[in-house]
PDB file with SEQRES, HELIX, SHEET and CRYST1 records, atoms N, CA, C and O in Angstrom:
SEQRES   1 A   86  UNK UNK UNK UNK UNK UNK UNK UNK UNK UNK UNK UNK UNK          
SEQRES   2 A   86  UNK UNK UNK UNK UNK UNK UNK UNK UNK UNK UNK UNK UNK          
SEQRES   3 A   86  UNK UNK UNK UNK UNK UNK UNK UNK UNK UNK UNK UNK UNK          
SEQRES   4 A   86  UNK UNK UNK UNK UNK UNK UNK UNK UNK UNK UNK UNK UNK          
SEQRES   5 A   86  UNK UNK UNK UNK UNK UNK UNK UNK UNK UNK UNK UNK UNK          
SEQRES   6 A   86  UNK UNK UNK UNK UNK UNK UNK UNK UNK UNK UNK UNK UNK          
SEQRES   7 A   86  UNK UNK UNK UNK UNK UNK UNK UNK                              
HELIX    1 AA1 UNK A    2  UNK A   21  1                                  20    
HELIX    2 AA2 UNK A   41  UNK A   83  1                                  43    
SHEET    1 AA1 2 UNK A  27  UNK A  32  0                                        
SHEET    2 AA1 2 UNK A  35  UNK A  40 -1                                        
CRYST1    1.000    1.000    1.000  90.00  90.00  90.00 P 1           1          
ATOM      1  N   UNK A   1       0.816  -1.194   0.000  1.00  0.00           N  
ATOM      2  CA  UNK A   1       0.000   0.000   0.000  1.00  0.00           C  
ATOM      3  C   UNK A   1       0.867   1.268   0.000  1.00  0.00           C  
ATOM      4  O   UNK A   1       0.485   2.253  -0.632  1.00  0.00           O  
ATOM      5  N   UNK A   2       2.343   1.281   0.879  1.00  0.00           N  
ATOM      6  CA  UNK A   2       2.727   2.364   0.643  1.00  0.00           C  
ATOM      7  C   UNK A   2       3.844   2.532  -0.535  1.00  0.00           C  
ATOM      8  O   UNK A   2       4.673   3.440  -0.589  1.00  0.00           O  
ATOM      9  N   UNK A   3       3.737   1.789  -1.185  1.00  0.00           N  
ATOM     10  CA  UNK A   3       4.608   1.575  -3.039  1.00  0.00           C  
ATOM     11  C   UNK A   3       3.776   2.031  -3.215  1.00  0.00           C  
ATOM     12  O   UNK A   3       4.058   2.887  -4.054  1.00  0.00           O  
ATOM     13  N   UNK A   4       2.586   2.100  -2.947  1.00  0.00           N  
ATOM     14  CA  UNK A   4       1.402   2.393  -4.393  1.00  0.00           C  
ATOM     15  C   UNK A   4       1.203   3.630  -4.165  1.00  0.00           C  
ATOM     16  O   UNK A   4       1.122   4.425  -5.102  1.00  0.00           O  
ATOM     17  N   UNK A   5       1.062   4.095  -2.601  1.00  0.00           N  
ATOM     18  CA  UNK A   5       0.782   5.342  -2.182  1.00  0.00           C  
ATOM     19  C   UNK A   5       2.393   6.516  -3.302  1.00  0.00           C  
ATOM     20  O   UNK A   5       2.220   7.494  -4.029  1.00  0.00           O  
ATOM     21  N   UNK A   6       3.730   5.802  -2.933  1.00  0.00           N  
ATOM     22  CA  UNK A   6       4.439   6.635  -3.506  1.00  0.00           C  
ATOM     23  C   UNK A   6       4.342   6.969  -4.732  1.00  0.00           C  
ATOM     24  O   UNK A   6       4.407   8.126  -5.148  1.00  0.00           O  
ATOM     25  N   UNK A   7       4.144   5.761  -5.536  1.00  0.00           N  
ATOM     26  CA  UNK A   7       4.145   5.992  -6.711  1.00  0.00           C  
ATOM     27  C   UNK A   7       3.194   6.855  -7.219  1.00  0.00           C  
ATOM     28  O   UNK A   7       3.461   7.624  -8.142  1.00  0.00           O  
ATOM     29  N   UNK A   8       1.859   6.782  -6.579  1.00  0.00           N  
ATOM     30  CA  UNK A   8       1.273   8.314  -7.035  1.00  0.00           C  
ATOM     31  C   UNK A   8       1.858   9.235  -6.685  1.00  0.00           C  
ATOM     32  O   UNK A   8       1.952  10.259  -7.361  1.00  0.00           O  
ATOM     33  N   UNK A   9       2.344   9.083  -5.632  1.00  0.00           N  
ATOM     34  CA  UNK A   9       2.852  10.919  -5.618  1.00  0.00           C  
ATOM     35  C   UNK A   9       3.702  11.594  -6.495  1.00  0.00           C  
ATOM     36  O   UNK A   9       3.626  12.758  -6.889  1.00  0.00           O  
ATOM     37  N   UNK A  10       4.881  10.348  -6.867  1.00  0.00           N  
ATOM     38  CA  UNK A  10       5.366  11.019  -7.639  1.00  0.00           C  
ATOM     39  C   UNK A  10       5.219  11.230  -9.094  1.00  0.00           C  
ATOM     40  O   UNK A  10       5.885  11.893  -9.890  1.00  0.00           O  
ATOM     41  N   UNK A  11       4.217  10.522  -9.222  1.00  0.00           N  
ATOM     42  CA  UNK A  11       3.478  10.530 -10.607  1.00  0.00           C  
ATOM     43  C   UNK A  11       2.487  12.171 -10.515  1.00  0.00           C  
ATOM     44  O   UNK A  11       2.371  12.881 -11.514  1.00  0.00           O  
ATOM     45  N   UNK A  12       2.058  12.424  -9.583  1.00  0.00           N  
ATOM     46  CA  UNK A  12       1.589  13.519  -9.243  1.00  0.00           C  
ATOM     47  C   UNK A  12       2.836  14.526  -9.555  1.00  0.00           C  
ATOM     48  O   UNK A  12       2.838  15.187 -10.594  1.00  0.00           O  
ATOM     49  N   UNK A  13       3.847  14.604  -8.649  1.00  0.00           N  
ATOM     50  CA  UNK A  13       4.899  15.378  -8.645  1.00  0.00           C  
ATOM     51  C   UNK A  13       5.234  15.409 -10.129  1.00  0.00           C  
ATOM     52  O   UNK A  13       5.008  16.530 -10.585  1.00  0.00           O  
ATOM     53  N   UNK A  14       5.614  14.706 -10.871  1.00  0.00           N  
ATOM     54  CA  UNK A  14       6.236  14.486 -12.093  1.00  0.00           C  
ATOM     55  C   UNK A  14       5.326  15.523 -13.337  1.00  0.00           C  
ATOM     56  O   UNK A  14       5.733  16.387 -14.113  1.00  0.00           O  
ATOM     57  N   UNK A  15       4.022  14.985 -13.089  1.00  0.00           N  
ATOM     58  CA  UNK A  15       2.769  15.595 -13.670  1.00  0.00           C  
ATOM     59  C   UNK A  15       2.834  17.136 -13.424  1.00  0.00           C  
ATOM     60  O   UNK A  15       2.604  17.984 -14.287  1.00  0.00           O  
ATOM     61  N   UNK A  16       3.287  17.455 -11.731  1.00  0.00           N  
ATOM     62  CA  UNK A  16       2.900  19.080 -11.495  1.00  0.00           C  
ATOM     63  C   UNK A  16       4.333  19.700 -12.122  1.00  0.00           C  
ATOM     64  O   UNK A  16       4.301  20.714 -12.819  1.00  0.00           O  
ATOM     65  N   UNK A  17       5.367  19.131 -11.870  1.00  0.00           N  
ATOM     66  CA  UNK A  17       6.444  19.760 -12.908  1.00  0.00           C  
ATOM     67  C   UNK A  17       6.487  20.072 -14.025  1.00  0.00           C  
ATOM     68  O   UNK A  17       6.684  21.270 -14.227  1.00  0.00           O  
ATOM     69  N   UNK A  18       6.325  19.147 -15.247  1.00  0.00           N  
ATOM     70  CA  UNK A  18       5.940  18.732 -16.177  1.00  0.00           C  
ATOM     71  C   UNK A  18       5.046  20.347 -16.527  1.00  0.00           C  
ATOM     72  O   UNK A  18       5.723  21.314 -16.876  1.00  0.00           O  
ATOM     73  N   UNK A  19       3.923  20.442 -16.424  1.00  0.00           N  
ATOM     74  CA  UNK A  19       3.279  21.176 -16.502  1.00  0.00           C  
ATOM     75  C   UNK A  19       3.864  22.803 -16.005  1.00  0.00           C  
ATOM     76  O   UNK A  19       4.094  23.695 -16.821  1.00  0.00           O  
ATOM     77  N   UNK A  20       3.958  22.880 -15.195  1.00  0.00           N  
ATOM     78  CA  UNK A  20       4.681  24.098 -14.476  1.00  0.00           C  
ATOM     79  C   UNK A  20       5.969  24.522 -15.683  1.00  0.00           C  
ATOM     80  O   UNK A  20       6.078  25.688 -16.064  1.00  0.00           O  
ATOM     81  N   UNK A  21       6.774  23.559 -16.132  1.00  0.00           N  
ATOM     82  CA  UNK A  21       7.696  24.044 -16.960  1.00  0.00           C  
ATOM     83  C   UNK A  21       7.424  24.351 -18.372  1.00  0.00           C  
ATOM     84  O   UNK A  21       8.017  25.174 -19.069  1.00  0.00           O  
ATOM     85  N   UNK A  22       6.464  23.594 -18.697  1.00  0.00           N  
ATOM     86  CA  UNK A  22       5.430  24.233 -20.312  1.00  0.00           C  
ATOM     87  C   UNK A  22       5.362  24.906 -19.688  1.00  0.00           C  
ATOM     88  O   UNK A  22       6.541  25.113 -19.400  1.00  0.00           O  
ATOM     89  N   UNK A  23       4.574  25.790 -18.924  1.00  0.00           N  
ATOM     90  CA  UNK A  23       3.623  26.860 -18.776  1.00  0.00           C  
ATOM     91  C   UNK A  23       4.385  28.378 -18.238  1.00  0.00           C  
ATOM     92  O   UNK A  23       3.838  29.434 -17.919  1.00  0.00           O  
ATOM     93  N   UNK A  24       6.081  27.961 -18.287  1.00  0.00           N  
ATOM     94  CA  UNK A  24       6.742  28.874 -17.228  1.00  0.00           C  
ATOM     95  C   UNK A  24       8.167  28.965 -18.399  1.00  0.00           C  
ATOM     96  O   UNK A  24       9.273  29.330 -18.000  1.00  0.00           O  
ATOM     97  N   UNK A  25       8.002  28.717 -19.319  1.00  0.00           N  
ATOM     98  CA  UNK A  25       9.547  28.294 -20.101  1.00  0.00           C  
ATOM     99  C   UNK A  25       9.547  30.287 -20.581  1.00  0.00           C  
ATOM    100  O   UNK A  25      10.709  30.682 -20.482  1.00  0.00           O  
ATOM    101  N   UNK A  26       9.166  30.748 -20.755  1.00  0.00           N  
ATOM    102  CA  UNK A  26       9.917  32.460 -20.627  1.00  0.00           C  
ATOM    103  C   UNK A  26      11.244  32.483 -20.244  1.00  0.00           C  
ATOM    104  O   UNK A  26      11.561  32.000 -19.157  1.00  0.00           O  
ATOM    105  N   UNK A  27      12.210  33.061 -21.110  1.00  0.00           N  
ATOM    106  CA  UNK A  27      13.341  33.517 -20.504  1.00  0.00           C  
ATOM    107  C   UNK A  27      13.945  34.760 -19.900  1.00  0.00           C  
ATOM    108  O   UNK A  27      14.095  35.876 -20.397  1.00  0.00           O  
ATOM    109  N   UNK A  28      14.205  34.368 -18.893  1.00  0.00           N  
ATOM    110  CA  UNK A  28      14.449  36.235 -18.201  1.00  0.00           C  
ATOM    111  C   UNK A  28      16.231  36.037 -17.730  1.00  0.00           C  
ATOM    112  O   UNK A  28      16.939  35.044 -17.568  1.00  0.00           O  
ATOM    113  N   UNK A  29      16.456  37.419 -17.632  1.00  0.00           N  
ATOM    114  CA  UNK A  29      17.661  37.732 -17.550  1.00  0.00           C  
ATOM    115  C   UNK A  29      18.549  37.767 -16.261  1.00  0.00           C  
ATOM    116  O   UNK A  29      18.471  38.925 -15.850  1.00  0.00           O  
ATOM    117  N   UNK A  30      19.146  37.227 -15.649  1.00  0.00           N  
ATOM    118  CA  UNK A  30      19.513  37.692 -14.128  1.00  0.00           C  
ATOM    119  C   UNK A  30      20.703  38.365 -14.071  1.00  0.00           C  
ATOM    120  O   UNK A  30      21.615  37.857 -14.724  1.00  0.00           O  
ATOM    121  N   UNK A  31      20.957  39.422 -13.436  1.00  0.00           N  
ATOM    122  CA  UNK A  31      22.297  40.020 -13.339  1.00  0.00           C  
ATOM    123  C   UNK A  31      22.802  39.974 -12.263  1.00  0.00           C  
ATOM    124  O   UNK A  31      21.980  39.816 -11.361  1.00  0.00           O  
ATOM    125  N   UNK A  32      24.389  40.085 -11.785  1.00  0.00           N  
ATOM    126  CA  UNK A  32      24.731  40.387 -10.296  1.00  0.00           C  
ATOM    127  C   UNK A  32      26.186  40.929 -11.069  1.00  0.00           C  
ATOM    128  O   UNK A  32      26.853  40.671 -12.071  1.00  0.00           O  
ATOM    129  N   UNK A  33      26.192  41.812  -9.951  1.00  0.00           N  
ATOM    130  CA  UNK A  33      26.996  42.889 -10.344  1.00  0.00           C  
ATOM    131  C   UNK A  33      27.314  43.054 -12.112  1.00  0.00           C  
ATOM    132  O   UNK A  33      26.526  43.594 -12.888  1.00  0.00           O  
ATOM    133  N   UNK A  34      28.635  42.458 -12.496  1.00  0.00           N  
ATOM    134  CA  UNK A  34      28.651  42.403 -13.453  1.00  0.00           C  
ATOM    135  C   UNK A  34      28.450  41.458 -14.785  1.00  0.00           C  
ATOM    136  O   UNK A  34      28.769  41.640 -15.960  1.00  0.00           O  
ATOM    137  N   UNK A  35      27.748  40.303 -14.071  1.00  0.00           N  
ATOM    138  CA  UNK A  35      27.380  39.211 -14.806  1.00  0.00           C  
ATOM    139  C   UNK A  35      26.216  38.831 -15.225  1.00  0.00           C  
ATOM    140  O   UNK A  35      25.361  38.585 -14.374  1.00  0.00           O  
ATOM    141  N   UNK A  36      25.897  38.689 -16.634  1.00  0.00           N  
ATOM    142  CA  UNK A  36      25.055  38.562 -16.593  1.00  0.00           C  
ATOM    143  C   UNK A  36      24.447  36.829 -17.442  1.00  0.00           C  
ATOM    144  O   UNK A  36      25.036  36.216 -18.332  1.00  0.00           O  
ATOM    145  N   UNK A  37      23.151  36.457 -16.769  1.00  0.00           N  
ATOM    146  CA  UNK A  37      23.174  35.093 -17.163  1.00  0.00           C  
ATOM    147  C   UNK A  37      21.564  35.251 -17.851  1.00  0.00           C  
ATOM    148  O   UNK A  37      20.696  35.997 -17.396  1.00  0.00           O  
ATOM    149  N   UNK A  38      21.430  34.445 -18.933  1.00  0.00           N  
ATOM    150  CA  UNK A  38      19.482  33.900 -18.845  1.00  0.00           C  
ATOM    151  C   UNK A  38      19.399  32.834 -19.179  1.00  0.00           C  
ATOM    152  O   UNK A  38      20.056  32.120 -19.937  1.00  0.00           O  
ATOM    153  N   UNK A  39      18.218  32.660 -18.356  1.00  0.00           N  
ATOM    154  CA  UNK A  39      17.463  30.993 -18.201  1.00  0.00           C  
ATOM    155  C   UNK A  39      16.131  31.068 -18.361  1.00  0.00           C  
ATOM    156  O   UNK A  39      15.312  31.975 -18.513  1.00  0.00           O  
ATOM    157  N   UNK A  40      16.114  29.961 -18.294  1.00  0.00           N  
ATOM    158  CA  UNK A  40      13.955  30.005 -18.371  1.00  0.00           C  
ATOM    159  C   UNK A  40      13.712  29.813 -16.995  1.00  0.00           C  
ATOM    160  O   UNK A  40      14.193  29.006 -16.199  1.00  0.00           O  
ATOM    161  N   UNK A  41      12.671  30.923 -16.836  1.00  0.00           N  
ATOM    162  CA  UNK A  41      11.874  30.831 -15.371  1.00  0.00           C  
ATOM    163  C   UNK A  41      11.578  29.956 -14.239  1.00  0.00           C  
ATOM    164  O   UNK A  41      11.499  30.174 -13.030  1.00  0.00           O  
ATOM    165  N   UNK A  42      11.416  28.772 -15.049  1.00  0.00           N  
ATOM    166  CA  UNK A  42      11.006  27.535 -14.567  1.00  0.00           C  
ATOM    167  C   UNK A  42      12.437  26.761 -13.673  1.00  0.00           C  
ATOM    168  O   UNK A  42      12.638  26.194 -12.599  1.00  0.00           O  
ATOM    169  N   UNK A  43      13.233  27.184 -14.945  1.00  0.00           N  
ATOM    170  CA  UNK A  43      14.905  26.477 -14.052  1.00  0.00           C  
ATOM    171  C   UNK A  43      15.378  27.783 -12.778  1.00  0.00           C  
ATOM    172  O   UNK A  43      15.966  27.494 -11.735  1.00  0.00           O  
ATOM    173  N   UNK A  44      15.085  28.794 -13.053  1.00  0.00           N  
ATOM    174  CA  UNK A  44      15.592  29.723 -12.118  1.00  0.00           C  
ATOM    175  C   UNK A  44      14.622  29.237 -10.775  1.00  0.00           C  
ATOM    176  O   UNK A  44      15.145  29.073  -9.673  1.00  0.00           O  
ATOM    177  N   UNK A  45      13.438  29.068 -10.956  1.00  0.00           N  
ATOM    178  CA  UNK A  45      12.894  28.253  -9.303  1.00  0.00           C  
ATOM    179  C   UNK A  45      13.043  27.536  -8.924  1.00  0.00           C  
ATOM    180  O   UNK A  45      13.320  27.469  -7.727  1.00  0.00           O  
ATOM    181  N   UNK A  46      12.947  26.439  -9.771  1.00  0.00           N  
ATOM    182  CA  UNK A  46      13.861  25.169  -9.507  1.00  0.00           C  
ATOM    183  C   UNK A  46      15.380  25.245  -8.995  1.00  0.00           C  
ATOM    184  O   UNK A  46      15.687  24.311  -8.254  1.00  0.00           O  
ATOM    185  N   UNK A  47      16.350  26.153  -9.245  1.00  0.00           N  
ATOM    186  CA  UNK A  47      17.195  26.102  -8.379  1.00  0.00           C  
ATOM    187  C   UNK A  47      17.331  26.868  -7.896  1.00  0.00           C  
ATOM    188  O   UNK A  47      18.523  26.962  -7.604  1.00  0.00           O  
ATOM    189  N   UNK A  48      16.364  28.209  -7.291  1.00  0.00           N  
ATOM    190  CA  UNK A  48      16.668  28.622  -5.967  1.00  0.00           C  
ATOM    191  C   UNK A  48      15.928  27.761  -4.890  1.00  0.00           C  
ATOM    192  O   UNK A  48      16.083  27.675  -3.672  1.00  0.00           O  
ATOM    193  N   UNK A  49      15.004  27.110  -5.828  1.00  0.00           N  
ATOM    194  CA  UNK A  49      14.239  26.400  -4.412  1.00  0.00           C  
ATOM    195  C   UNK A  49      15.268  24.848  -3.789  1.00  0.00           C  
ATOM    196  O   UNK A  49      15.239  24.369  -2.655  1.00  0.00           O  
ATOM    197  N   UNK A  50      16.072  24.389  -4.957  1.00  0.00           N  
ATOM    198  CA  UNK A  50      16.985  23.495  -4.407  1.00  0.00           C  
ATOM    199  C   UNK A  50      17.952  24.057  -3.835  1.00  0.00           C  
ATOM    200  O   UNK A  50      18.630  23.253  -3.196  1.00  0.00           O  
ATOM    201  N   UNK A  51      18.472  25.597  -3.773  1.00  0.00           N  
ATOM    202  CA  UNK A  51      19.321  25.975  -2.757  1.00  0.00           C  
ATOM    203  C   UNK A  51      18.524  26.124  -1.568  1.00  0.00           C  
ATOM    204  O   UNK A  51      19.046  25.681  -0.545  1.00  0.00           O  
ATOM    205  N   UNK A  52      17.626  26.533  -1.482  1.00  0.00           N  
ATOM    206  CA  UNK A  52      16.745  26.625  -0.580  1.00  0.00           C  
ATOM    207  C   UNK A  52      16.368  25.313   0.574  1.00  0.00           C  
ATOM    208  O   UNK A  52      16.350  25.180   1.798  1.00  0.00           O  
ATOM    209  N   UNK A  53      16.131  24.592  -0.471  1.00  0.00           N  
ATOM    210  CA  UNK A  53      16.316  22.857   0.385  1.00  0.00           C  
ATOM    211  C   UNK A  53      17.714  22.536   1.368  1.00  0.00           C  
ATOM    212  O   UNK A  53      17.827  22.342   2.579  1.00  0.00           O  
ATOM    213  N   UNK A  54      18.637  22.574   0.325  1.00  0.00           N  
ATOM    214  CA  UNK A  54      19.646  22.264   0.978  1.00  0.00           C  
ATOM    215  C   UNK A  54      20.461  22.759   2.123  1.00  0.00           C  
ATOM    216  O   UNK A  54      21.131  22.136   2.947  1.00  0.00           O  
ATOM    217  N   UNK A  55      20.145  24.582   1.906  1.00  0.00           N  
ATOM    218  CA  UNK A  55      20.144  25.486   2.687  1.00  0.00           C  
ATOM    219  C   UNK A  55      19.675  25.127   4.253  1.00  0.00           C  
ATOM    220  O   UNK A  55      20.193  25.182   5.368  1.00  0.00           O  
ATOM    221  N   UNK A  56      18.236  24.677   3.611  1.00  0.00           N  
ATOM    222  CA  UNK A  56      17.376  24.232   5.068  1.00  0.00           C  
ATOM    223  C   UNK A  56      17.833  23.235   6.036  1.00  0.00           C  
ATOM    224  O   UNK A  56      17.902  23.348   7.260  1.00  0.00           O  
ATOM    225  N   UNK A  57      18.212  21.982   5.098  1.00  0.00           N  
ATOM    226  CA  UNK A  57      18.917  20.515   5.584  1.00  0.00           C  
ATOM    227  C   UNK A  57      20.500  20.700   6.239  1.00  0.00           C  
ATOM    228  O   UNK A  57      21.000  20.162   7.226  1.00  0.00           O  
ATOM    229  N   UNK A  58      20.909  21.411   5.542  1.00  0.00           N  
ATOM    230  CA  UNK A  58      22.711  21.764   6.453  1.00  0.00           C  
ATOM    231  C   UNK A  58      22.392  22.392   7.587  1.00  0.00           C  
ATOM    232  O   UNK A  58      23.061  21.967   8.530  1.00  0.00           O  
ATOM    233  N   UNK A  59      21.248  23.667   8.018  1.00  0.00           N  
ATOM    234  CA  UNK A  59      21.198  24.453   8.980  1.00  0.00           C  
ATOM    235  C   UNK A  59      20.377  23.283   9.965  1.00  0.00           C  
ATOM    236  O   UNK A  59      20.601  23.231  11.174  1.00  0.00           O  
ATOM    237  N   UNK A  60      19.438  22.393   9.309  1.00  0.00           N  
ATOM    238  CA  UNK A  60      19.189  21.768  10.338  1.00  0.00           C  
ATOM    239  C   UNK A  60      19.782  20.654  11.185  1.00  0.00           C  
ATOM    240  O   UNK A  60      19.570  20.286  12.340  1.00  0.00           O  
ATOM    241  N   UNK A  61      20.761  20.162  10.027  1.00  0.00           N  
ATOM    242  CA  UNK A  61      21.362  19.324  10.919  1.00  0.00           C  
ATOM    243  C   UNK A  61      22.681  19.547  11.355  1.00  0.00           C  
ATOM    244  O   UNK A  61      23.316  18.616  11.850  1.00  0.00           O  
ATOM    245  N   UNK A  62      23.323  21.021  11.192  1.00  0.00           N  
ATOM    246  CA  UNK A  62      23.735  21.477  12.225  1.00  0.00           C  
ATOM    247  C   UNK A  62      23.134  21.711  13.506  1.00  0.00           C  
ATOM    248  O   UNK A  62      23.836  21.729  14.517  1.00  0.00           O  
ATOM    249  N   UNK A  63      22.124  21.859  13.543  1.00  0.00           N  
ATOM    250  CA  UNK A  63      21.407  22.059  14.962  1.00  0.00           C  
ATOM    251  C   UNK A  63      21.523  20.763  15.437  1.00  0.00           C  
ATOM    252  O   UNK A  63      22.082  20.429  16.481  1.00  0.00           O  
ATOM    253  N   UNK A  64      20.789  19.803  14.360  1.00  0.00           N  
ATOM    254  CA  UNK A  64      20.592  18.594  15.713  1.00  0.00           C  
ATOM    255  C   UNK A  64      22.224  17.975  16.173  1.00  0.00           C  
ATOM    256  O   UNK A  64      22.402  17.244  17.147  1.00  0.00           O  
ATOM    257  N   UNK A  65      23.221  18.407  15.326  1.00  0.00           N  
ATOM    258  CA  UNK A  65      24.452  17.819  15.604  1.00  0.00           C  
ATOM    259  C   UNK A  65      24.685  18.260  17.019  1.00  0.00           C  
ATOM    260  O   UNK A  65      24.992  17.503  17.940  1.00  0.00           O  
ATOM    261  N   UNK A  66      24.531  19.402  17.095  1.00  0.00           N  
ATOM    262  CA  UNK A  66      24.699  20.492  18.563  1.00  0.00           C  
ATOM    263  C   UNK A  66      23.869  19.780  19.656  1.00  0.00           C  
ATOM    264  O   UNK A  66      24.356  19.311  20.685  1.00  0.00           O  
ATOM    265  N   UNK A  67      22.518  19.750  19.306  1.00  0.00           N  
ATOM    266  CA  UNK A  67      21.912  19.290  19.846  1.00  0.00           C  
ATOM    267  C   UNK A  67      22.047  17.172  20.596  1.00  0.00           C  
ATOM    268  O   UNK A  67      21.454  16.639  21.534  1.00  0.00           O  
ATOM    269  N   UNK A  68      22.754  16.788  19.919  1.00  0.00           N  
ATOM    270  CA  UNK A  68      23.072  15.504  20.192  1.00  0.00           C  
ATOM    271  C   UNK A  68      24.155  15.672  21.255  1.00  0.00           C  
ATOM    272  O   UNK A  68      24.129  14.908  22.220  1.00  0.00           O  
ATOM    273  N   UNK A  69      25.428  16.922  21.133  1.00  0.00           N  
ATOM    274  CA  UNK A  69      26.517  16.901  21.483  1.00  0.00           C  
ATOM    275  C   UNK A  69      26.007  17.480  22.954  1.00  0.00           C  
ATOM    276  O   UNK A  69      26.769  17.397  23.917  1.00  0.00           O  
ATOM    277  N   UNK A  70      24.778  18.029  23.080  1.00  0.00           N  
ATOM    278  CA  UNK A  70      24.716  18.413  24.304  1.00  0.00           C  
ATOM    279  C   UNK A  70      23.972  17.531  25.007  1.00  0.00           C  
ATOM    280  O   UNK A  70      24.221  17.707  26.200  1.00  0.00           O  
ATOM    281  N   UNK A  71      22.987  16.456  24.813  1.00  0.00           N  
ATOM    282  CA  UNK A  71      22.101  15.453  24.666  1.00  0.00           C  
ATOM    283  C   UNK A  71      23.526  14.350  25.773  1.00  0.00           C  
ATOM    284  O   UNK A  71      23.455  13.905  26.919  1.00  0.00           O  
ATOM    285  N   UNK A  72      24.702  14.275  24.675  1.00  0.00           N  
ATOM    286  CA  UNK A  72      25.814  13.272  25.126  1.00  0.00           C  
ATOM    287  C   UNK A  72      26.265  13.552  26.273  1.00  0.00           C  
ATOM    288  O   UNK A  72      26.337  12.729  27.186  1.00  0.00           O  
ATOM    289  N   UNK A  73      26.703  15.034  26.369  1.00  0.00           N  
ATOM    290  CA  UNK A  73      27.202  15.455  27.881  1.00  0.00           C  
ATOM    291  C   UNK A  73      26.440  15.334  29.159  1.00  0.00           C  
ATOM    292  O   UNK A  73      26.829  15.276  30.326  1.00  0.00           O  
ATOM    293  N   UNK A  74      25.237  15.312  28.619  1.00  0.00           N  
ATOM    294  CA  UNK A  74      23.943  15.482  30.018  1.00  0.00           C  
ATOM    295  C   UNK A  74      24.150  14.121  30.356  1.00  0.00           C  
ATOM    296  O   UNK A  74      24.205  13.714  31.517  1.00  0.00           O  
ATOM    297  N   UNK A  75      24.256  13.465  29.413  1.00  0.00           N  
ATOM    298  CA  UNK A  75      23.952  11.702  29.492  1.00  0.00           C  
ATOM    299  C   UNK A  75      25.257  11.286  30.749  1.00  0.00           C  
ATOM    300  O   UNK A  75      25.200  10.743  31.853  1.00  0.00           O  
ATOM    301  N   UNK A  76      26.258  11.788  30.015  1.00  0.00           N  
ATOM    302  CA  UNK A  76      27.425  11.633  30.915  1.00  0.00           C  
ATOM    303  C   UNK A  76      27.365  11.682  32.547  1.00  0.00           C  
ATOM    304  O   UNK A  76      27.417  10.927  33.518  1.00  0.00           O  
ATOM    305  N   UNK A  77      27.192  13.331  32.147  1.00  0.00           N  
ATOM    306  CA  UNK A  77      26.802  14.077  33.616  1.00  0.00           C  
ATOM    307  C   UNK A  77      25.638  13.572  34.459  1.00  0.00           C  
ATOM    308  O   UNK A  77      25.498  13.841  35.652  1.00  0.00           O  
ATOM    309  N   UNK A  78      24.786  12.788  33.708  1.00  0.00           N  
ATOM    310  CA  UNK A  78      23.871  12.389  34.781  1.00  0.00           C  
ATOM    311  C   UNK A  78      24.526  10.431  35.317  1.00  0.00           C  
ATOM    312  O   UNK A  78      24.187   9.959  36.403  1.00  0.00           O  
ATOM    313  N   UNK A  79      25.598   9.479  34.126  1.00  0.00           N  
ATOM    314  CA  UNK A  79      26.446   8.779  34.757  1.00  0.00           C  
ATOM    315  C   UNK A  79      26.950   9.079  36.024  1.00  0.00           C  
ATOM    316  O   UNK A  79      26.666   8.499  37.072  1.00  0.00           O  
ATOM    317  N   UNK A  80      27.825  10.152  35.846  1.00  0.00           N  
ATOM    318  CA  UNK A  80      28.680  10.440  36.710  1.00  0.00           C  
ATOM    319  C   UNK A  80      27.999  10.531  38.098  1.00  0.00           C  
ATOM    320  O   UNK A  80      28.337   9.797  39.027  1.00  0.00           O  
ATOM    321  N   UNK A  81      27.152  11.343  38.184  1.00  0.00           N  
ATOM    322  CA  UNK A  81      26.399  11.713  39.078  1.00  0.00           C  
ATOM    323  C   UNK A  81      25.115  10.480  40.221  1.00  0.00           C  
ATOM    324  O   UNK A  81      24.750  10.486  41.396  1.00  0.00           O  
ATOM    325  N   UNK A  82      24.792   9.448  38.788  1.00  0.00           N  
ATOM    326  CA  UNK A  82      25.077   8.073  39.472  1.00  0.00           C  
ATOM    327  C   UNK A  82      25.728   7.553  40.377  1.00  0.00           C  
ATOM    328  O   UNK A  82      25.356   7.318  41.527  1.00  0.00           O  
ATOM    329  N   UNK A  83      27.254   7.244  39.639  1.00  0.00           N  
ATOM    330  CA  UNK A  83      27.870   6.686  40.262  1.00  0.00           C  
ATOM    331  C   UNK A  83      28.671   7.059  41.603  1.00  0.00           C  
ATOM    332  O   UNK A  83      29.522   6.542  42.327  1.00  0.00           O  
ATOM    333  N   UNK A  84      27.998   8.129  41.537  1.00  0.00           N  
ATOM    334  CA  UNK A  84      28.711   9.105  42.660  1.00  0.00           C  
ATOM    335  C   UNK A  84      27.544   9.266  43.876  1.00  0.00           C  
ATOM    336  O   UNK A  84      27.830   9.694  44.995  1.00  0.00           O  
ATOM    337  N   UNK A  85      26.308   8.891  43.508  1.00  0.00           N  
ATOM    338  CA  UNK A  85      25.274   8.685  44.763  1.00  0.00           C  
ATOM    339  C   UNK A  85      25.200   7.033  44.839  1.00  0.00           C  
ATOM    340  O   UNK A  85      24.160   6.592  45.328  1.00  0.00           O  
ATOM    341  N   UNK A  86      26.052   6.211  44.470  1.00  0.00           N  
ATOM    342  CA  UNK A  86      25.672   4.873  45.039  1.00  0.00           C  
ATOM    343  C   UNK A  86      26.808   4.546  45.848  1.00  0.00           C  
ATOM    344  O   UNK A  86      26.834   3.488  46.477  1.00  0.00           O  
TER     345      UNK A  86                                                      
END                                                                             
């Protein structure tokens, strides 16, 4: 059930892309400072939104890394603190 469940989705997904990029293929111009690049619309969202992803996934699992490393010390500290009331 959940093969079948995926496979629609991404048959869905595939379908909403698909469509979105017919309907978005315009080319526009981007500049920064002195460079200048053009693409079609459709690829320019597509990869700010995959910087955007990835963006999201490094910042988060920097957190939980932090978050584990302090998770480990408590763990410790509450060993220690064991073995030190028995």
């Amino acid at each position: 059930m959940k093969k079948l469940l995926y496979v629609v989705f991404i048959i869905i997904a595939v379908f909403i892309g698909l469509t979105f990029t017919y309907m978005n293929n315009q080319t526009v111009t981007i500049q920064y400072l002195s460079a200048t690049m053009e693409m079609h619309l459709s690829m320019l969202i597509l990869s700010i939104f995959t910087i955007g992803v990835i963006t999201g996934y490094s910042v988060s699992f920097l957190v939980t890394l932090k978050m584990r490393r302090a998770l480990s010390k408590a763990r410790k500290e509450v060993r220690n603190l064991e073995s030190i009331s028995h």
